[in-house]
C-alpha positions as CSV (number, residue, x, y, z in Angstrom):
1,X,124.4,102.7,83.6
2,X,124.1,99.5,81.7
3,X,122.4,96.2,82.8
4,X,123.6,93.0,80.9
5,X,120.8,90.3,80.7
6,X,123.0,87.3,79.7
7,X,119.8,85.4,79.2
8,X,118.6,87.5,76.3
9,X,122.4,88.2,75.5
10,X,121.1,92.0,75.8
11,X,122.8,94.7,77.0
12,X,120.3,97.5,77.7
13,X,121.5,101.4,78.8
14,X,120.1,103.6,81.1
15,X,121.7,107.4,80.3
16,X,119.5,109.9,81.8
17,X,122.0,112.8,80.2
18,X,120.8,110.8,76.5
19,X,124.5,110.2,75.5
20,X,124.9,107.2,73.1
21,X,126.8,104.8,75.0
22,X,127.9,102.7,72.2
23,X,131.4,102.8,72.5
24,X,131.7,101.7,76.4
25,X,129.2,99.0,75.3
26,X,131.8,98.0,72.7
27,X,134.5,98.0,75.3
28,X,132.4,96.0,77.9
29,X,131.5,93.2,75.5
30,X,135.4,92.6,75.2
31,X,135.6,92.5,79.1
32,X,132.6,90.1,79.0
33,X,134.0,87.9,76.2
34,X,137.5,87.7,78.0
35,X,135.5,86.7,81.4
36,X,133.2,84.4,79.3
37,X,136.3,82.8,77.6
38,X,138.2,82.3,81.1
39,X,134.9,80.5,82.5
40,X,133.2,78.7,79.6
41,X,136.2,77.5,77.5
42,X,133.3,74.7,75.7
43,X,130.8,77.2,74.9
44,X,131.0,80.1,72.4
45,X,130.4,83.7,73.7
46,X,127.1,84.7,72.4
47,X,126.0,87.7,70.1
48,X,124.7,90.5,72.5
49,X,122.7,93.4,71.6
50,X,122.5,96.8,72.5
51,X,119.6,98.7,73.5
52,X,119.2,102.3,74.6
53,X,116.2,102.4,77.0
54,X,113.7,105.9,77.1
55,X,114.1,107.3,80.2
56,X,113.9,110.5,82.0
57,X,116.3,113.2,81.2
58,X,118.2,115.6,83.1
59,X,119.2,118.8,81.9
60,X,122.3,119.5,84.5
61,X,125.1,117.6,85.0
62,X,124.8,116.6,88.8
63,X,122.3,115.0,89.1
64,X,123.4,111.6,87.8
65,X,124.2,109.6,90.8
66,X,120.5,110.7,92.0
67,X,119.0,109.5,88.6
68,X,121.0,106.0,88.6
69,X,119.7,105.4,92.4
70,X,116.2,106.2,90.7
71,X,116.7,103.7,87.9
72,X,117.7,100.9,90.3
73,X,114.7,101.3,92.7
74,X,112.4,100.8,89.7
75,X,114.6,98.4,87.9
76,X,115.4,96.2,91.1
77,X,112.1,96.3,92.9
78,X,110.7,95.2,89.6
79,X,107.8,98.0,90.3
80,X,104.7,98.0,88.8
81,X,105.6,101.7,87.8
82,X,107.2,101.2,83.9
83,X,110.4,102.9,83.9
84,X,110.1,105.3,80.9
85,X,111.3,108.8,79.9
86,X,107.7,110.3,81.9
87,X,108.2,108.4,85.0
88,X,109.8,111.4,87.2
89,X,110.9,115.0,86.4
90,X,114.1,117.0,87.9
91,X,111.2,118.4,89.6
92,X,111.4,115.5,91.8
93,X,115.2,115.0,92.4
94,X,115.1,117.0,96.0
95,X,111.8,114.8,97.3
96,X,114.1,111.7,96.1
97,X,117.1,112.6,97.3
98,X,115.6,113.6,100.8
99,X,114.3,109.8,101.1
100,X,117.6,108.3,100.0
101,X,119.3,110.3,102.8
102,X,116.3,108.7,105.1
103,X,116.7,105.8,103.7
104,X,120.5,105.6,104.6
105,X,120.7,106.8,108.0
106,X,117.8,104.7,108.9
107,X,119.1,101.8,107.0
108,X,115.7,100.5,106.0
109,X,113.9,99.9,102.7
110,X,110.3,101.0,102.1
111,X,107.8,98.3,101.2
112,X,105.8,100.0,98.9
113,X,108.2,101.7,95.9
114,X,105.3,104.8,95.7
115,X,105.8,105.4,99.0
116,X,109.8,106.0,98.4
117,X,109.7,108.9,96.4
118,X,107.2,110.7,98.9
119,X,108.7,113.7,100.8
């Protein structure tokens, strides 16, 4: 998963498998330059760097979609939790994907992001 902060011209990636992304971070600065170029004729496209972010790892392959859910709850609720590689364990895939489903059917968000990841 990548998150592009066009303030800090960053482009920062969140691989729980630990794969280096640089090559699809290659081919989605072109995207963004062609965009950029189609919008802001005047300006020049800035210099963007990449940074691959510490977080936790998985050791199977099917997890992902679980991990990237994870990574958005701490990354959009700006939590006070810091989002690095000791912040959760696979251990704690079932618990969070068990208040996912809940949080789906029920089609509400928690308040507190502790209290999301509680079984």
């Amino acid at each position: 998963m990548f998150v592009v902060d066009i303030d800090a011209a960053q482009v920062r990636s969140y691989d729980s498998l630990g794969n280096d992304q640089h090559e699809a971070f290659e081919t989605l600065i072109k995207v963004l330059k062609q965009r950029w170029t189609m919008d802001r004729r005047q300006e020049s496209f800035p210099t963007y760097t990449y940074q691959k972010m510490p977080v936790p790892r998985q050791r199977d392959g099917t997890e992902c979609g679980v991990y990237v859910c994870v990574f958005l709850e701490f990354l959009t609720r700006r939590s006070r939790v810091t989002l690095n590689e000791n912040s959760f364990t696979e251990a704690d895939m079932a618990g969070f994907r068990k208040q996912l489903v809940k949080q789906m059917l029920l089609e509400q968000r928690p308040t507190d992001f502790r209290a999301s990841f509680t079984a």
